[in-house]
Backbone bond lengths (Angstrom), bond angles and torsions (degrees), N, CA, C in turn:
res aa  C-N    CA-C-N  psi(-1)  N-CA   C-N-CA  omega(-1)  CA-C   N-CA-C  phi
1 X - - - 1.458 - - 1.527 109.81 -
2 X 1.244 117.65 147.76 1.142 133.94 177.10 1.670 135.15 -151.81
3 X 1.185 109.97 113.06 1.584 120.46 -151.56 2.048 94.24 -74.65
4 X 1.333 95.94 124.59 1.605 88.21 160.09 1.460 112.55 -157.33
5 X 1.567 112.29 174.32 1.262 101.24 -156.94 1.631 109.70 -127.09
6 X 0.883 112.03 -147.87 1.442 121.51 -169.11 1.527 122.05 -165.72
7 X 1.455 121.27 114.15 1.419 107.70 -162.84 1.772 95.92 -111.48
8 X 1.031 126.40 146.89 1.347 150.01 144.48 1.468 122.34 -117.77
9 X 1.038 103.27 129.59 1.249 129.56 -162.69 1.530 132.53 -157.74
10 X 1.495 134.19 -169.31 0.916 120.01 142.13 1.714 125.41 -114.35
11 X 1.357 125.22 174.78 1.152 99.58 179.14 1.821 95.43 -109.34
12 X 1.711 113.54 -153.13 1.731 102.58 172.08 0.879 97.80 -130.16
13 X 1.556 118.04 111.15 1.643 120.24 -165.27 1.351 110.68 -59.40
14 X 1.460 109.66 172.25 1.589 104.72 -154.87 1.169 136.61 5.90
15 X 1.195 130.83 79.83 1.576 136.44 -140.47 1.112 112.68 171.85
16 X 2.152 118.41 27.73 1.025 93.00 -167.83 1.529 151.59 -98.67
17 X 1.675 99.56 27.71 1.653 110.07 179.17 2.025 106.69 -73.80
18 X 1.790 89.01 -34.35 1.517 83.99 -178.88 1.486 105.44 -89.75
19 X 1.026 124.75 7.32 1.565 118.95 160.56 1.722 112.64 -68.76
20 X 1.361 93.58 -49.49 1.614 123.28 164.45 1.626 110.80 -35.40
21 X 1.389 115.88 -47.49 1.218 130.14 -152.41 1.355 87.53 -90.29
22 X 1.202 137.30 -69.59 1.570 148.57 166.35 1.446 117.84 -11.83
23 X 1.802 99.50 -65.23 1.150 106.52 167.08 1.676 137.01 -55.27
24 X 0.985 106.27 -16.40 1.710 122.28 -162.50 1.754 81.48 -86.65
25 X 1.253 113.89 -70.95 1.737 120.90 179.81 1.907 102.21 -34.83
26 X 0.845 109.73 -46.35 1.308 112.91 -169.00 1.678 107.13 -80.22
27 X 0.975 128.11 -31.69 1.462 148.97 153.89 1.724 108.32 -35.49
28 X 1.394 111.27 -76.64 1.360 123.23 162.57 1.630 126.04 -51.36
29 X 1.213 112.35 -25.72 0.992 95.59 -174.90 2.069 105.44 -100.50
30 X 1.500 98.81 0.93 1.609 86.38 167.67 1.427 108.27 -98.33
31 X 1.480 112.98 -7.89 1.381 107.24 -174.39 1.155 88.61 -76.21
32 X 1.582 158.79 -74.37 1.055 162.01 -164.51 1.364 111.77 -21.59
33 X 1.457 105.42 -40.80 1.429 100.48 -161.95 2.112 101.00 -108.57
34 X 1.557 95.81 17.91 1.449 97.13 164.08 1.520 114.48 86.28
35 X 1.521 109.78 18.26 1.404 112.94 142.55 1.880 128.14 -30.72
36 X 1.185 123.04 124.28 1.473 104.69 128.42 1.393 126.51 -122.86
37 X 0.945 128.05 37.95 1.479 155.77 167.43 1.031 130.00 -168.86
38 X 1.875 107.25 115.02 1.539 114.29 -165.61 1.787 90.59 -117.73
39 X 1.753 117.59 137.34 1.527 134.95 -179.55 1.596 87.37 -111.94
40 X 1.758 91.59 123.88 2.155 102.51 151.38 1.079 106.13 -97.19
41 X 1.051 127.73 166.96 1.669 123.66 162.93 1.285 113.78 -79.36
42 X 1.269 128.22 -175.89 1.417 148.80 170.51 1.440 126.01 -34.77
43 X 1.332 146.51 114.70 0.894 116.56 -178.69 1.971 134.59 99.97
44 X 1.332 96.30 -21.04 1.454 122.89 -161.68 1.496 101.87 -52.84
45 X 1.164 127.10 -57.67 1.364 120.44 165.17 1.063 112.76 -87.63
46 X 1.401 108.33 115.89 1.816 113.34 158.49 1.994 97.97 124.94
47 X 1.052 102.13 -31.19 1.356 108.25 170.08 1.669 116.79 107.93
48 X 1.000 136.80 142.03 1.447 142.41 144.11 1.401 111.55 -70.24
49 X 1.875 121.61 117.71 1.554 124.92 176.65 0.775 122.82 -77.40
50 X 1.717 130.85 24.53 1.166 115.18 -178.90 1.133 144.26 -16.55
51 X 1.760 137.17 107.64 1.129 136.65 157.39 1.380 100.83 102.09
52 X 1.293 117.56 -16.64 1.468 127.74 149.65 1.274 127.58 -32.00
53 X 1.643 145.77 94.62 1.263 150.17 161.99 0.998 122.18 -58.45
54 X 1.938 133.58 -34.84 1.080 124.16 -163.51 1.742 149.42 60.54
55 X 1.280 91.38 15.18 1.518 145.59 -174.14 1.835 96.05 44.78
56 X 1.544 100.24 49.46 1.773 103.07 160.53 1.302 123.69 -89.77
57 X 1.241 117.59 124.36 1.746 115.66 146.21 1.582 123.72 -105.00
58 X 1.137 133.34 177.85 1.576 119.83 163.84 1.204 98.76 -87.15
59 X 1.965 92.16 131.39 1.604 119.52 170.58 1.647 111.24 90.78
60 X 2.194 114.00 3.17 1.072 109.54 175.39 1.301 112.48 -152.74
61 X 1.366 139.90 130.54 1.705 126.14 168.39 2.125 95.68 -125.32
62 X 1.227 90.87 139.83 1.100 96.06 159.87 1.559 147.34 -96.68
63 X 1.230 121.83 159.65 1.617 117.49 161.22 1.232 112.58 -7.79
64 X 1.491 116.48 -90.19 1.224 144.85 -153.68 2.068 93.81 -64.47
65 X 0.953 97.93 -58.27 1.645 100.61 176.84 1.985 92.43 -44.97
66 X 1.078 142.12 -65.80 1.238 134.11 -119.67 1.971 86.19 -113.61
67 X 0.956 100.59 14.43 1.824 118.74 169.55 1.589 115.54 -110.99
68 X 1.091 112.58 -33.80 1.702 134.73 145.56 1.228 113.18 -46.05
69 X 1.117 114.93 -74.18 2.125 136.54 -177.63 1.451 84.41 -37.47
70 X 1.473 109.33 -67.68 1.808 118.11 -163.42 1.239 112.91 -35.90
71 X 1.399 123.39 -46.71 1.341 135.38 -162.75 1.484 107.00 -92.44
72 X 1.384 118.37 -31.15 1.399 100.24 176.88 1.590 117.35 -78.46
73 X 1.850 111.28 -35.32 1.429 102.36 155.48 1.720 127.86 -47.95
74 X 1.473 125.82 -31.93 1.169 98.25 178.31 1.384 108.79 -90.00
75 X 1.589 126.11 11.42 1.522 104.72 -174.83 2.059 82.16 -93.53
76 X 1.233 143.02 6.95 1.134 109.77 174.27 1.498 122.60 -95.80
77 X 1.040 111.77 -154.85 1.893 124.54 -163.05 1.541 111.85 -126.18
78 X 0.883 122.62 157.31 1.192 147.78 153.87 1.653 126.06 -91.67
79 X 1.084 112.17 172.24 1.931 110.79 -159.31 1.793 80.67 -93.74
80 X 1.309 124.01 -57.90 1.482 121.97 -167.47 1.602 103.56 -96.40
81 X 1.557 132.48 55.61 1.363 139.75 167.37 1.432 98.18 -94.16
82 X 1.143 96.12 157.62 1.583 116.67 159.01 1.818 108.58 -73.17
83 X 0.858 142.81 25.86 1.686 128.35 127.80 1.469 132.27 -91.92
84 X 1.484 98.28 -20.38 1.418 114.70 177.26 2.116 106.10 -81.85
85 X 1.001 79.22 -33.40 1.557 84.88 176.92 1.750 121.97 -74.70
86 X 1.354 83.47 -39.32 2.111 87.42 169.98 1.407 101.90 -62.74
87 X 1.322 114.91 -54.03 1.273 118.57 -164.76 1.537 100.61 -56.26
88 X 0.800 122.54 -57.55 1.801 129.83 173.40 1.726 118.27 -38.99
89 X 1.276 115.23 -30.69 1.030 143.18 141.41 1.684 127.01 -30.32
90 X 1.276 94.26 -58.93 1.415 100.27 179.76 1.645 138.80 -86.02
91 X 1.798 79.67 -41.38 1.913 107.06 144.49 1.509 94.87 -37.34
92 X 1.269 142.78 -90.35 1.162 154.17 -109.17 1.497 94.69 -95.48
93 X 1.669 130.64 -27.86 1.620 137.94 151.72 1.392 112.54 -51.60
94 X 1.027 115.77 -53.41 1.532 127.76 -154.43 1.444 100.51 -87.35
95 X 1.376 121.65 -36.78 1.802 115.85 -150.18 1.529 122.46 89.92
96 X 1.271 106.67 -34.89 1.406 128.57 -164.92 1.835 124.81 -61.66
97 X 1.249 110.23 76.90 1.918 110.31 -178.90 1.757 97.55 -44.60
98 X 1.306 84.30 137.01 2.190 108.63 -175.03 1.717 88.70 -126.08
99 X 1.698 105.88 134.02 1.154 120.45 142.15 1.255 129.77 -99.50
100 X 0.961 149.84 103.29 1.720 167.44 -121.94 1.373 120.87 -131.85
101 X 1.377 125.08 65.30 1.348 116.51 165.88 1.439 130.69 -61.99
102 X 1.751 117.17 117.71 1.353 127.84 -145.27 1.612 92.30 -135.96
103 X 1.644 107.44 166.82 1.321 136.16 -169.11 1.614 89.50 -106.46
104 X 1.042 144.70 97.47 1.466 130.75 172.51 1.699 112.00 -97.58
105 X 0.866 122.54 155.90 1.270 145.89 -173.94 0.942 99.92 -129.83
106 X 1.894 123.35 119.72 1.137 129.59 -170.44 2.228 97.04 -145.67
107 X 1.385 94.09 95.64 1.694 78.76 -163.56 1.454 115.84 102.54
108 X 1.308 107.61 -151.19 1.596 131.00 154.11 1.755 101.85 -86.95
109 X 1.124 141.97 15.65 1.287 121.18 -175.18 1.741 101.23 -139.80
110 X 1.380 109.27 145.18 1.846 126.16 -179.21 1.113 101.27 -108.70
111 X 1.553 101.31 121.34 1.333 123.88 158.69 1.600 130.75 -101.90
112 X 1.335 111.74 131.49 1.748 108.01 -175.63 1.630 92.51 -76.72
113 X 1.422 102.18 117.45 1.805 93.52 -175.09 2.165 102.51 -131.77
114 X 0.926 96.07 151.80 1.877 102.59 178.93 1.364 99.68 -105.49
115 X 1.401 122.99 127.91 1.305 127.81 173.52 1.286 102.70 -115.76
116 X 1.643 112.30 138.46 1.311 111.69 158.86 1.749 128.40 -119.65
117 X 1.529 116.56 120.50 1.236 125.37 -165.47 1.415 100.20 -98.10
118 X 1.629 92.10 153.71 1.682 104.57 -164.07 1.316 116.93 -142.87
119 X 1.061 133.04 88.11 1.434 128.05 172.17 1.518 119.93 10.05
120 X 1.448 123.31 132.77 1.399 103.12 -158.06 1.665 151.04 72.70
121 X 1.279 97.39 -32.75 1.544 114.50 -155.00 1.410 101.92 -113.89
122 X 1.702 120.40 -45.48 1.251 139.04 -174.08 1.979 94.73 67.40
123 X 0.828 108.22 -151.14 1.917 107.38 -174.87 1.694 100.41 -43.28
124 X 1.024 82.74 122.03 1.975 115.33 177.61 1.166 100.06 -103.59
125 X 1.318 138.13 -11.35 1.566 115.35 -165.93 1.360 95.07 138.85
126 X 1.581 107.02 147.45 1.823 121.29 -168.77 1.709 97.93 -153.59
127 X 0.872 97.84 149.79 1.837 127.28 -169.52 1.256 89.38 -129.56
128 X 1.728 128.03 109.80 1.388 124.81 136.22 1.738 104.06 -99.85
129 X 1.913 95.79 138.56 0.875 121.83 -177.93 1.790 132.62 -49.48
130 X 1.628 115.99 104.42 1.063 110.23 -145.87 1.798 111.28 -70.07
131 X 1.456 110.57 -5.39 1.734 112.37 -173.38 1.312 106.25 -159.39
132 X 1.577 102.94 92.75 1.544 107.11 -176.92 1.929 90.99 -62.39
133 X 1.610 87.54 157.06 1.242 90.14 174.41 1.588 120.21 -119.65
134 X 1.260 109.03 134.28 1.631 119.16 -173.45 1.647 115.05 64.20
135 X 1.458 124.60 -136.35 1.545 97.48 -165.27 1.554 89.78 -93.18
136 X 1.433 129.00 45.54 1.351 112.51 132.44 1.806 127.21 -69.91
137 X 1.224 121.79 -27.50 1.594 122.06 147.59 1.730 117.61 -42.76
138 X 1.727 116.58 -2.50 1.259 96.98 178.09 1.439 115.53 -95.82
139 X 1.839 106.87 -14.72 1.246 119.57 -178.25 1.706 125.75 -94.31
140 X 1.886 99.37 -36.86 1.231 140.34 -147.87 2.001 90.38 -105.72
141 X 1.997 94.26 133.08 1.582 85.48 158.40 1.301 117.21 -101.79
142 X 1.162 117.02 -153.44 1.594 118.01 -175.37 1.578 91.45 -103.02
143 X 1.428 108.06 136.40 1.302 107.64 152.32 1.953 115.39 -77.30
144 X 1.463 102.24 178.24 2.005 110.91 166.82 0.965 106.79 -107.48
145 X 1.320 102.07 -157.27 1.656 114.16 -174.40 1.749 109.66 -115.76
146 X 1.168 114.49 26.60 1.649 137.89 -162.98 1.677 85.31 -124.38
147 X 1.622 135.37 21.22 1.523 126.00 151.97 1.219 109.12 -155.94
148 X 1.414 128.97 29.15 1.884 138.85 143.76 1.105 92.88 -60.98
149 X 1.336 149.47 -63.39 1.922 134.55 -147.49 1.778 110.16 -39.92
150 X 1.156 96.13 116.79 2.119 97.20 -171.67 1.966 78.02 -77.89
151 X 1.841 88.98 153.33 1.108 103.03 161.30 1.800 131.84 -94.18
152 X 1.690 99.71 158.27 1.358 92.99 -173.81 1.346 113.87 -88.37
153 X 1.122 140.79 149.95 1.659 149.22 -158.91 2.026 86.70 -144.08
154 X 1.547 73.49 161.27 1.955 91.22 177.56 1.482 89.98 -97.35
155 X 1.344 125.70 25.33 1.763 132.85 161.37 1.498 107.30 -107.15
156 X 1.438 128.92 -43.07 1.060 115.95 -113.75 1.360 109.50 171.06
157 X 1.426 116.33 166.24 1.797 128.34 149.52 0.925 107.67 -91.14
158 X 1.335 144.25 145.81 1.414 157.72 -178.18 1.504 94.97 -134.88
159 X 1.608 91.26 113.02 1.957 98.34 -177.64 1.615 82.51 -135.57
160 X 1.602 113.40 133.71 1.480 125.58 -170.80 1.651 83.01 -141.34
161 X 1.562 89.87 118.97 1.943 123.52 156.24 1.064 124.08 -115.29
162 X 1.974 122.16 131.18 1.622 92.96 -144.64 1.612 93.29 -123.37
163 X 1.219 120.01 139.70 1.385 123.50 -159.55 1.769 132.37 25.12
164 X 1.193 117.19 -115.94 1.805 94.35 -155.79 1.824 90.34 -92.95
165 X 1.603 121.68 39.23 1.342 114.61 131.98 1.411 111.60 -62.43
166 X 1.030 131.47 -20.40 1.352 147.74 -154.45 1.953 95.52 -77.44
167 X 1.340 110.04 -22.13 1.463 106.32 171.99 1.478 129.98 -122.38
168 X 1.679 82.49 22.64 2.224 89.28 157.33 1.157 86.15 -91.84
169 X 1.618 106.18 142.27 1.136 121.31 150.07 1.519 125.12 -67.14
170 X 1.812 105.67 -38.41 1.678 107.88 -176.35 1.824 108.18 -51.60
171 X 1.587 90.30 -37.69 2.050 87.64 -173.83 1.595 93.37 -59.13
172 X 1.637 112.36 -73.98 1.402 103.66 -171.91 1.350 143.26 -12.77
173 X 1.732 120.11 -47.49 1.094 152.37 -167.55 1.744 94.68 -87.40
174 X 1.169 131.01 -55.47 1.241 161.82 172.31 1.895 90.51 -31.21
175 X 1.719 106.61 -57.31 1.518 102.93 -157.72 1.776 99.41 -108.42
176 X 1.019 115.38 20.13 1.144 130.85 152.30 1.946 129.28 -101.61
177 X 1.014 85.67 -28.19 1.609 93.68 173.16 1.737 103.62 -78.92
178 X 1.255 118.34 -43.87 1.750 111.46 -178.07 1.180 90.55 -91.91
179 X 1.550 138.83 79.09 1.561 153.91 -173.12 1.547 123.61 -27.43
180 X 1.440 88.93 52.49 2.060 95.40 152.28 1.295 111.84 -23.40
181 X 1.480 104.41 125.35 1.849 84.16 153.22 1.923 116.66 -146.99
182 X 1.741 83.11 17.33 1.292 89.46 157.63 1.696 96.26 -136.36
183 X 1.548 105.36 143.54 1.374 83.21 -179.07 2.052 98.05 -145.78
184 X 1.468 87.34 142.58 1.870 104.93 -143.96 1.697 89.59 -104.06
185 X 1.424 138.55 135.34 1.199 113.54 -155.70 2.427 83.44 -150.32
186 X 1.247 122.26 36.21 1.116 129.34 149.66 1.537 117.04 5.65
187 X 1.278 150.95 73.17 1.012 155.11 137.07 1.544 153.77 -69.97
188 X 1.357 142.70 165.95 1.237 140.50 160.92 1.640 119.25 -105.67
189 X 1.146 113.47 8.97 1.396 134.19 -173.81 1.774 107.25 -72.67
190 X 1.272 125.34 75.15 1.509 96.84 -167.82 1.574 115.58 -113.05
191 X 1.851 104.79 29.33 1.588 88.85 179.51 1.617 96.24 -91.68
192 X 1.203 90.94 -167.33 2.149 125.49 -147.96 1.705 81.95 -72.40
193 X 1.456 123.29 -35.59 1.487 115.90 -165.89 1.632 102.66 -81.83
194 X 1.144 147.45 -9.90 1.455 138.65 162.25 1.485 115.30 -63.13
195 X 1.103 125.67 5.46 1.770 114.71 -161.16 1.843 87.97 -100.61
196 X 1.280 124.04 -18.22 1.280 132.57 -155.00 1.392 82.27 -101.90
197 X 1.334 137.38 -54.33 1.304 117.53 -176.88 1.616 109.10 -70.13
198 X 1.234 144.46 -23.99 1.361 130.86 165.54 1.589 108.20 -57.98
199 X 1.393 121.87 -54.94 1.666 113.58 167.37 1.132 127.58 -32.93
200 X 1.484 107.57 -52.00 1.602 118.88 -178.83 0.962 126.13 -55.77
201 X 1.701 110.64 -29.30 1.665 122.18 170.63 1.136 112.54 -84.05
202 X 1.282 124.54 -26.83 1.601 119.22 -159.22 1.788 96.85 -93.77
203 X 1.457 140.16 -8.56 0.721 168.32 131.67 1.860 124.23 -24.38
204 X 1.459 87.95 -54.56 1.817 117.23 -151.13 1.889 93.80 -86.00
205 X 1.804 96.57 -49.67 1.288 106.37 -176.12 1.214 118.06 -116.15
206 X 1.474 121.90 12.00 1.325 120.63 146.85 1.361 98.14 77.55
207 X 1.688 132.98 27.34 1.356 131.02 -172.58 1.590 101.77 -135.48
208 X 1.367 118.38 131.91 1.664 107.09 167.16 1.387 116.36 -40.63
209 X 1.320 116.13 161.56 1.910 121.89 173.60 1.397 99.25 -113.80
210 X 0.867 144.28 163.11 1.434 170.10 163.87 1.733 102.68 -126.92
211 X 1.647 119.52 120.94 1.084 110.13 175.82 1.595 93.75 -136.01
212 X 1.340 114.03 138.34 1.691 113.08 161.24 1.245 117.71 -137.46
213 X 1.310 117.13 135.24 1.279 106.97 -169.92 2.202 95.95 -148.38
214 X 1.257 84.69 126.22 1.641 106.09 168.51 1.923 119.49 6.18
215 X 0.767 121.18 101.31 1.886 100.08 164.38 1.860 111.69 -111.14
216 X 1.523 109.81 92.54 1.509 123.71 -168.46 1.404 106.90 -109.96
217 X 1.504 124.27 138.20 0.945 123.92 177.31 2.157 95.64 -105.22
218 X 1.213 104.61 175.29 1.834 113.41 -175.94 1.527 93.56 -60.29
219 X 1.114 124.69 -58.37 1.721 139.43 -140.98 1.432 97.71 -80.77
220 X 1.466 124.72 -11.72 1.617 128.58 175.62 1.954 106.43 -68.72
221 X 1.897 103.66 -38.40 1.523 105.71 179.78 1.320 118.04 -70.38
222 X 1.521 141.28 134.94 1.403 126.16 155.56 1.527 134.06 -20.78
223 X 1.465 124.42 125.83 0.997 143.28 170.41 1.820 105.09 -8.71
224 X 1.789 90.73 -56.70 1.658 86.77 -163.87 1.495 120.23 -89.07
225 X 1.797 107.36 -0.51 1.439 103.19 161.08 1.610 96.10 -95.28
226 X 0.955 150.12 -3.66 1.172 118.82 159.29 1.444 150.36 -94.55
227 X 1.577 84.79 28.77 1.582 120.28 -176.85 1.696 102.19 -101.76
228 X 1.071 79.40 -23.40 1.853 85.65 171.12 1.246 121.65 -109.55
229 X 1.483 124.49 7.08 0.619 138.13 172.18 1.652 131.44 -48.95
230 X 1.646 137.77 99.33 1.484 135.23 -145.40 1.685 99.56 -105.19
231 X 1.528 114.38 29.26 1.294 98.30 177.39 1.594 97.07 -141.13
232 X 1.561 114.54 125.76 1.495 122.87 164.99 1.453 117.56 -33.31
233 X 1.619 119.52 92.31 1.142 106.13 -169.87 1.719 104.44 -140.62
234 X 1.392 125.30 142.23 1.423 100.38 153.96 1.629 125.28 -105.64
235 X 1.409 111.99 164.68 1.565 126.26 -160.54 1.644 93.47 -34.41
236 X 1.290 136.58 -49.94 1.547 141.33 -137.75 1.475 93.71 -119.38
237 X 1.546 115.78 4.31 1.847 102.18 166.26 1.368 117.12 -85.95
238 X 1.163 113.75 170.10 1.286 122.44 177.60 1.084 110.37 -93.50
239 X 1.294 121.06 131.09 2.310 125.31 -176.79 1.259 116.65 -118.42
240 X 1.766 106.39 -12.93 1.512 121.72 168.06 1.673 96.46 -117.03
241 X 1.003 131.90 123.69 1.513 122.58 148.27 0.989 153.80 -83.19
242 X 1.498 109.59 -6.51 1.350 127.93 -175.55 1.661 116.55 89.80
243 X 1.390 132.61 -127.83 1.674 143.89 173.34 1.564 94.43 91.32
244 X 1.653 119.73 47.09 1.518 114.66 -176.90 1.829 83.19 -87.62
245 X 1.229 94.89 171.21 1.566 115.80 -160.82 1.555 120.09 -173.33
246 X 1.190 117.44 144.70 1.677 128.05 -163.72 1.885 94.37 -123.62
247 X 1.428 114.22 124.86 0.947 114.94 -176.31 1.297 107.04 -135.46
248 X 1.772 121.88 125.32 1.300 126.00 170.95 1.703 120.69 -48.33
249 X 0.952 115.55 160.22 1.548 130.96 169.14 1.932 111.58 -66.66
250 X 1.225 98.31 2.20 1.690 104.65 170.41 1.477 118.97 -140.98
251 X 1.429 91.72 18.67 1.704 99.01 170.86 1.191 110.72 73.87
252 X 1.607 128.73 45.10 1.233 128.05 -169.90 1.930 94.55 -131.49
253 X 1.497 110.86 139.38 1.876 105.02 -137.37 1.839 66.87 -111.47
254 X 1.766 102.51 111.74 1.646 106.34 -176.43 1.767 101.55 -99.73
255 X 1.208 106.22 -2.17 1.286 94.31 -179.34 1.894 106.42 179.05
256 X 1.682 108.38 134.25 1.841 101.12 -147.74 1.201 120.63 92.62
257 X 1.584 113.99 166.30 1.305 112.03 -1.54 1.521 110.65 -89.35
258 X 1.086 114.17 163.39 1.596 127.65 166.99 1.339 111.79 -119.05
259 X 1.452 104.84 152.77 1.888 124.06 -161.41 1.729 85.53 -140.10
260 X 1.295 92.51 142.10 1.739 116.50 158.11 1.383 105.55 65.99
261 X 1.220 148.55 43.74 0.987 137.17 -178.50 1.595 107.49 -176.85
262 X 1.439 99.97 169.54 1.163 115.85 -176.55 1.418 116.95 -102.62
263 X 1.796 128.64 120.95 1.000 109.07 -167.80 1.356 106.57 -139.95
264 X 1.454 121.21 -150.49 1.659 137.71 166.60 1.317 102.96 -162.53
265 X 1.000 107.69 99.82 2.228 125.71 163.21 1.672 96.17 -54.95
266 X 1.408 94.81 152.36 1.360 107.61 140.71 1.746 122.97 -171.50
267 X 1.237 117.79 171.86 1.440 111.69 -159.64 1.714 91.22 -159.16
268 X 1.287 96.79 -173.12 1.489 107.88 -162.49 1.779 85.54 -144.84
269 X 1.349 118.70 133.94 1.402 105.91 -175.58 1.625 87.16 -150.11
270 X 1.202 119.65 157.48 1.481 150.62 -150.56 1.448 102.12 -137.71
271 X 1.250 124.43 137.51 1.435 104.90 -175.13 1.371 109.83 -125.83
272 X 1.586 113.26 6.75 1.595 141.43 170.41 1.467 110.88 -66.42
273 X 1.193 116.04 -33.81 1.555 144.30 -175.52 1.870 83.50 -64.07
274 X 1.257 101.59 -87.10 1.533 98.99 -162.13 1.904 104.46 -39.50
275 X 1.313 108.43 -53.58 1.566 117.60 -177.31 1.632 107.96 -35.07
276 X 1.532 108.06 -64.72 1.515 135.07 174.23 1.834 113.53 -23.58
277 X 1.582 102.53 -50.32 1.153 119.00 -166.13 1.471 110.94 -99.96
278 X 1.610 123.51 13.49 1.130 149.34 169.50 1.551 100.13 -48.94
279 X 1.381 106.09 -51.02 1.313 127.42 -165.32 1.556 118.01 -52.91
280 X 1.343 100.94 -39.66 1.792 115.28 175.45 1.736 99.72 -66.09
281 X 1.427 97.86 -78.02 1.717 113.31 -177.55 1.662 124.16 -133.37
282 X 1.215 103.23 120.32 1.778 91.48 168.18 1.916 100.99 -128.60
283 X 1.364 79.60 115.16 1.692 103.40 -162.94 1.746 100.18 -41.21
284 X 1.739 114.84 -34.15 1.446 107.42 -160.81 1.370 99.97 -108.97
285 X 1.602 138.25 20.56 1.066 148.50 -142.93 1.385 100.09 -132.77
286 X 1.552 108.39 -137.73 1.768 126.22 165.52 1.237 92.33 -53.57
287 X 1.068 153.23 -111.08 1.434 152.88 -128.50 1.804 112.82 -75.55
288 X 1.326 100.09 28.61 1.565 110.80 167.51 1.749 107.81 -96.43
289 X 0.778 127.30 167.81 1.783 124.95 -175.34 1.453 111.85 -149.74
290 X 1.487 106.19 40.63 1.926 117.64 -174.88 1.339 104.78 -44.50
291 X 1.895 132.43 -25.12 1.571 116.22 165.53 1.561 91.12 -51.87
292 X 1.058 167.45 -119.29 1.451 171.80 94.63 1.165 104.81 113.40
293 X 1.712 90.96 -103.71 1.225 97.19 -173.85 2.121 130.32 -128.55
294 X 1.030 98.24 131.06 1.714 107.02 -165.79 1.189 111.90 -92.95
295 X 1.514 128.94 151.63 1.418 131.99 152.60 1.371 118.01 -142.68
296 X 1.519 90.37 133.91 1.805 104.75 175.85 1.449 120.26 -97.62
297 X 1.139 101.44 141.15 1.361 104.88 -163.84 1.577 114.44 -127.60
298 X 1.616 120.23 107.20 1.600 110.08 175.99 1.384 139.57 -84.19
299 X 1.167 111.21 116.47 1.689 103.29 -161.78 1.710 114.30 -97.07
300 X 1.631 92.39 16.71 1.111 86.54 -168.51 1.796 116.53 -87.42
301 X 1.532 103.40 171.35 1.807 95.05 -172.59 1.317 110.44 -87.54
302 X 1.360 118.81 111.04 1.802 118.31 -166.84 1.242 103.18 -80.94
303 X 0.959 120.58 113.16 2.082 144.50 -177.60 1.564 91.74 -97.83
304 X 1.377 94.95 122.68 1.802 102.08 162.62 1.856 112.68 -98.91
305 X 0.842 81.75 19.98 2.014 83.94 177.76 1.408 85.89 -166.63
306 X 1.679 121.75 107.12 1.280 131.47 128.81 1.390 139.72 -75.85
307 X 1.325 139.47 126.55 1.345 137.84 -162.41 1.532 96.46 -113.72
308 X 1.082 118.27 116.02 1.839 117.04 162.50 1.083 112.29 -37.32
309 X 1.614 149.27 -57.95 1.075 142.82 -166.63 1.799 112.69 -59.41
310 X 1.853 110.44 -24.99 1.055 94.51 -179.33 1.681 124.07 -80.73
């Protein structure tokens, strides 16, 4: 057995050392209460734009849109920054493995990426997101298939899919075949119909879910994004709601969902349970049908400028 938790929260958009700073508090306070695995949601450093346009249409972006862009690239991070490193820091106080949904800056280009920090190790392994969804492709690049590998823990595999990746099946199948067996699923998704897709997985692959996802009210963003703001909202509503949730390895809902608020889940999860129930179905196992049906999978790191010398 192993106690872990789940943070919802908000983060401080573009802001992200004191997101950093937030997080570390929030860090401590699940270790305290006997975490060894603490989930942020999506996004946590660097911010989720909600409702943010970026002054695009098709066939036009503007000034003012591409003065926006500016600012959300510098509120993000890098894999070897100094927020990732405090935070590594604190892992390394506590004991406590953190999954970290972050804004990365890789280049000129932002990636929605999941980092996981590890006692000792500081970044264990990062998942950028392989299919931003909708005009998140206007901000967001594509991740490959060279950052699916779940990490290894003295618990566990730790395999993190970060929002409605959460409904390819090829990834799914993908993070079940290199044997997840905890699996951390970081999102911005927070209506009432996502809690059914964490079941469905925890179900499908026979592994607990870990889901966290944001609880933001309007009046948390700056004044001047919320002048641009494209969603009917007032200062003190909520635009993220949260519905983070802890889900057994048999689809049994141990903790969540929660709406409107700010919280910290936690659960106690067994990972014999998922093994146990091997017996019914193991999707990549006996009840796989490779005469049928196959999938290939590239893990390789897709470079858009190769140099021979390298």
């Amino acid at each position: 057995m192993i106690k872990v938790a789940v943070v919802q929260a908000s983060s401080i958009p573009f802001e992200p050392q004191l997101s950093a700073e937030k997080a570390a508090g929030l860090i401590r306070v699940a270790a305290a209460q006997g975490s060894e695995l603490t989930v942020f949601p999506e996004a946590f450093l660097g911010g989720y734009p909600k409702g943010a346009a970026f002054g695009t249409v098709v066939g036009s972006r503007s000034d003012l849109g591409r003065a926006q862009y500016l600012r959300y690239v510098q509120g993000a991070v890098s894999l070897d920054g100094p927020e990732l490193a405090m935070l590594g820091e604190v892992v390394n106080e506590t004991g406590v493995h953190v999954v970290m949904g972050i804004i990365e800056r890789l280049g000129r280009t932002l990636y929605c990426t999941a980092v996981t920090l590890a006692p000792g190790k500081g970044v264990a392994g990062f998942h950028r997101k392989l299919m931003p969804t909708g005009q998140e492709r206007i901000i967001w690049g594509f991740g490959d298939g060279s950052s699916i590998a779940p990490v290894d823990t003295p618990f566990g595999r730790l395999g993190t899919v970060i929002c409605w990746e959460n409904y390819m099946p090829a990834l799914r199948q993908a993070m079940y075949a290199q044997g997840t067996e905890i699996y951390c699923a970081p999102t911005a998704d927070d209506r009432p119909t996502w809690a059914a897709s964490m079941v469905h997985i925890a179900l499908e692959g026979r592994v607990p879910v870990l889901s966290a996802c944001q609880a933001i009210t309007l009046g948390e963003y700056p004044a001047s994004y919320r002048e641009d703001f494209g969603l009917e909202a007032a200062e003190g509503d909520y635009i993220m709601h949260g519905g983070s949730m802890i889900v057994s390895a048999t689809g049994q809902v141990l903790a969540g969902p929660v709406f409107d608020q700010e919280t910290i889940l936690y659960a106690e999860i067994d990972l014999t349970v998922g093994q146990a129930s091997n017996l019914d179905f193991d999707v990549c196992g006996h009840y796989a049908r490779p005469d049928v049906f196959t999938l290939k999978v590239n893990t390789t790191a897709m470079k858009p400028v190769v140099f021979d010398g390298d």
